[in-house]
N, C-alpha and C positions, 0 to 999 in steps of 0.2 A: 759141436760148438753151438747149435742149434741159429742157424744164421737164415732166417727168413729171405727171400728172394722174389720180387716182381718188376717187371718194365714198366716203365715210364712212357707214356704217347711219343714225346719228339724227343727225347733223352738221346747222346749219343749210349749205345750200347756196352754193357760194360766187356772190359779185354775178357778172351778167353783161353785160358791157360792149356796146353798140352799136361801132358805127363812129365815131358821132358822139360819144358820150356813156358815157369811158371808166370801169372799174369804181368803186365806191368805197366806203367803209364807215366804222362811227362810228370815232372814237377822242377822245383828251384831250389839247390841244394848249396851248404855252405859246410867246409868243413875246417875253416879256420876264422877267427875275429877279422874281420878289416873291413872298407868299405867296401862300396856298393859291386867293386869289381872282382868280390871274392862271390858271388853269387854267381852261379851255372845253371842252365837248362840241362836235364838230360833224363832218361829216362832210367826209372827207378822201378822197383817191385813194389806191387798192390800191395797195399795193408790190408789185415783182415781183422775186421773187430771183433773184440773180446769180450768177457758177459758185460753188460753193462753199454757195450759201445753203440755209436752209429758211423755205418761208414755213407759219408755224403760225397754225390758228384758233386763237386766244388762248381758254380757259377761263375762267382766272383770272391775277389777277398781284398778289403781294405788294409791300405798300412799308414798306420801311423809314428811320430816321432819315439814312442816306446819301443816298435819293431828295428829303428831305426838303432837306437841304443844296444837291443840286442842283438845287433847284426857286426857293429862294431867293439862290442865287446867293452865302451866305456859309457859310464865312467865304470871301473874295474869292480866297483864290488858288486854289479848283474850277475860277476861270474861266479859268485858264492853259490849262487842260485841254479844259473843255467849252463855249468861247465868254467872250469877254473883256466884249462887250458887250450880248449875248443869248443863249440857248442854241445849242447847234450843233445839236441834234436836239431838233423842236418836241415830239414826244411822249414823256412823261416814265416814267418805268419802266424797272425792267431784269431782275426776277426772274419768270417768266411757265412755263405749265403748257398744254396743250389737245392738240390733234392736228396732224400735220403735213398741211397742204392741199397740198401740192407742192413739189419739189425742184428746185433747182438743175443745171444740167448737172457733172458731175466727184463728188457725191454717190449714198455708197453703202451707207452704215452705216442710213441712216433712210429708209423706206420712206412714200407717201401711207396715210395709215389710222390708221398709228401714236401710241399717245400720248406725248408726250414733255415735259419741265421742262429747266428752265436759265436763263440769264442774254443777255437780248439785249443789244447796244449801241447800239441807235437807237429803243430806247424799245417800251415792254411794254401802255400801259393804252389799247390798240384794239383792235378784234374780229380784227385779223391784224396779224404782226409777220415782219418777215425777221430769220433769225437763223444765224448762223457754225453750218453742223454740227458743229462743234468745241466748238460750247456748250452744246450737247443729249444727253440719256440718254435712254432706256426710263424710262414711268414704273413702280415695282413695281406687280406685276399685282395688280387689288381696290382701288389707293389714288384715293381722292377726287382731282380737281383740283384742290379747293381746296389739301387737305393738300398735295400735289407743287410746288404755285406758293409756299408758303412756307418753303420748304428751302432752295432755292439759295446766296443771298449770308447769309444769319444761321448757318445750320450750318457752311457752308465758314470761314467765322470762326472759330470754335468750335472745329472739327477742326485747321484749323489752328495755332490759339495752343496748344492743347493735348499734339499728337503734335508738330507741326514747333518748334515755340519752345520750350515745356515737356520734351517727351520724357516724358510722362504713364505709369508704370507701376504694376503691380501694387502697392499697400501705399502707395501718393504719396497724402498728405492734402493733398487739393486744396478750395482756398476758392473761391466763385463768387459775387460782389457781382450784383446785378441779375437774381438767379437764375429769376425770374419771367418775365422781356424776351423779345425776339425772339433774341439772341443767349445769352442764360442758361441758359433752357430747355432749349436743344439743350447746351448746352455741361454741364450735371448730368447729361445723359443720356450723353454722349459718354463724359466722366470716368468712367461708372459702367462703361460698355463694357467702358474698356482699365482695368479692376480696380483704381480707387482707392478711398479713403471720402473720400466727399464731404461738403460742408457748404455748402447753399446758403442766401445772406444774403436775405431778402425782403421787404414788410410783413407786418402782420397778416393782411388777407385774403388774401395767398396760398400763405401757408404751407403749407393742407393742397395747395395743386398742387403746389407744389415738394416735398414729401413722397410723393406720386403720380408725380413724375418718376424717385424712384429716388434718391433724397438722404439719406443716413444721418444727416445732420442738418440742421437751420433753426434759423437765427437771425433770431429778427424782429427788424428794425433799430430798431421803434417801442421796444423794450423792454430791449435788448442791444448795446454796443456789442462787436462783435468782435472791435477793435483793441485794446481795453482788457479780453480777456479772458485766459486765461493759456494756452490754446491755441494752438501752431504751426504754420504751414503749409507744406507745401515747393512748393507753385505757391499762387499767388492769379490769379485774371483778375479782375481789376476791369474790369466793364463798367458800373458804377453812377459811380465815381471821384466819391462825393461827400465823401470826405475828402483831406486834403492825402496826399501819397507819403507825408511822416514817419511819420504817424500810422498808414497801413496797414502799411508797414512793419516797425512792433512784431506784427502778426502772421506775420510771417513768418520761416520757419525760418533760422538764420545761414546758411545756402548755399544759400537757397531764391530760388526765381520770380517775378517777378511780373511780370505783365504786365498795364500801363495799357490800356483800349480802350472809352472812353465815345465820342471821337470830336469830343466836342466843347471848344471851347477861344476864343479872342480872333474879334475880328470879321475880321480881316486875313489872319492865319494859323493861326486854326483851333488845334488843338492839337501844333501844333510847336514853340512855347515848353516845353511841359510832355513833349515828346517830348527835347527837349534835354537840359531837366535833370535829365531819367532816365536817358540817357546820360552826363553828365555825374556823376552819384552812382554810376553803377556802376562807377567807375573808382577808386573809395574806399570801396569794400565786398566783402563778398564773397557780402552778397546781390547777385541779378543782377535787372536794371528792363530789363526785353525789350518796352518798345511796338513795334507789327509792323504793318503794312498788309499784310489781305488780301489776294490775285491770285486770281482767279477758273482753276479749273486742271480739265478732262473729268475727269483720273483720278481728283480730286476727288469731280467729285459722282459718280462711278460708285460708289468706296465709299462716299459718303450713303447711295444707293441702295442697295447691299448691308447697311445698320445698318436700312435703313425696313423691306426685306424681310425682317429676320430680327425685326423686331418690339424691337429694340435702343433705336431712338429713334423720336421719335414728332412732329407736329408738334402744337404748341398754335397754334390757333385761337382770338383775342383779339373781333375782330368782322369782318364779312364787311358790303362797300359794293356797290352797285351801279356800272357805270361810269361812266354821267353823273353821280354823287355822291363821284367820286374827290380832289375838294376837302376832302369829311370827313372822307376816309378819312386824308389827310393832317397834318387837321386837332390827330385824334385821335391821331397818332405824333408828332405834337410836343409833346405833352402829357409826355412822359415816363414817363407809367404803363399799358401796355400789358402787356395777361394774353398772353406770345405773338406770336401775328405780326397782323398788320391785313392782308386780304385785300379785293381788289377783284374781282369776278366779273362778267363779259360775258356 
């Protein structure tokens, strides 16, 4: 299979298999939809990557409300996708950070040694993960694990509703609902990158972090509605979407943005009801309603990577779990009010 093999200085070591009794190591497995109490610790068989793969000791792995989605299996049609009657892949995760243990035969870009972040597809919260070289970057040199395993899927959101959907330039007064969240945070800081003034909407206690992100202004939603105030915007990303479309709407500029992306919506389909009739009203305005699904894209997070390096954007760190306690970690992302990302560390 032609699988490359070196140690790492302080790495713990990887398992080493008998003949009889092949490698294996902890991870967090799920083999039905429900919540957070269908998820187990237990110890599993080593994966071994295939041409193309990398298998990384896992550091860390972020989860967010999309992990959350596929953990419970609604709204129902995820399971077109990821398993109609159980999951397709038992361990749940997909944004994940550490070193690479060894490569694949046909890989050349990532070296054993190497630290590297991205997004697996067969699941992130165990001590090792096989993952597409095509999914992997360098982490910036100095950055925490922790920090690199929360970037992946919440920034690449961000980046892209705001360059690819929006076309975010210099002097664009850009509104950001949920400005505090896992996808907020990065998205204030983004905004502020490619020269707009920003306005991030938050509660009370987070105003001075969204203030600290690089946000020319805060509106606490406890005390201000920003719909009902007489300021216009030429992009909004609602990542909160706790008001109806109409009503955000009124803030926004007559030829202006906005793009819906809380993500959640009906038990069945999720929010493609409210994907429709955003589509549907942009065809009788000339504000423009751009809901978007993410694609996970390398050249992507390559320039994350160059925004982390230049000290551009930063990630917030909400709480940090341990692995076998990756149920809370969940727990607490379904909650809706998260300072930042919720991180799980091995």
């Amino acid at each position: 299979m032609g699988i490359e093999q070196r140690p790492r200085g302080d790495a713990r070591r990887m398992p080493e298999a008998s003949r009889d009794e092949p490698a294996t190591m902890r991870a967090v497995v799920q083999h039905r939809y429900g919540p957070p109490a269908v998820l187990e610790p237990r110890e599993i068989g080593m994966p071994v990557p295939r041409r193309g793969d990398v298998l990384v000791q896992v550091g860390a792995a972020s989860v967010h409300p999309g992990d959350y989605f596929l953990m419970t299996g609604e709204p129902y049609i995820v399971r077109l996708a990821f398993g109609l009657r159980r999951p397709r892949h038992a361990v749940p995760g997909m944004d994940l950070a550490g070193v690479v243990a060894a490569v694949g035969q046909d890989v050349t870009a990532l070296r054993p040694g190497q630290e590297v972040f991205g997004w697996s597809t067969a699941g992130a919260l165990a001590e090792y993960a096989c993952v597409p070289a095509g999914n992997l970057v360098p982490v910036p040199a100095g950055m925490p694990v922790v920090d690199a395993a929360a970037v992946p899927t919440s920034a690449m959101t961000a980046l892209q509703a705001l360059r690819d959907i929006a076309n975010v330039r210099p002097g664009h007064r850009v509104l950001v609902t949920g400005a505090s969240g896992g996808v907020g945070s990065f998205a204030v800081q983004i905004a502020k990158a490619f020269g707009a003034e920003v306005t991030g909407v938050c509660s009370t206690r987070n105003v001075d972090l969204v203030r600290s992100l690089g946000a020319d202004h805060v509106v606490d939603y406890t005390r201000t509605d920003f719909a009902r105030a007489e300021k216009r915007y030429d992009v909004i990303l609602d990542s909160a979407e706790a008001q109806p479309l109409t009503a955000v709407r009124r803030a926004l500029a007559p030829t202006g943005i906005l793009i819906p992306n809380s993500g959640r919506g009906g038990r069945w389909l999720g929010p493609i009801r409210r994907i429709v009739k955003a589509r549907v009203l942009s065809g009788f305005t000339r504000q423009r309603l751009r809901p978007f699904t993410s694609i996970a894209k390398r050249q992507d997070l390559l320039t994350l990577a160059d925004l982390l390096a230049s000290g551009q954007i930063r990630a917030v760190i909400d709480r940090t779990y341990a692995l076998d306690d990756a149920a809370d970690a969940l727990r607490h992302v379904a909650t809706g009010h998260t300072r930042g990302k919720v991180v799980v560390t091995v």
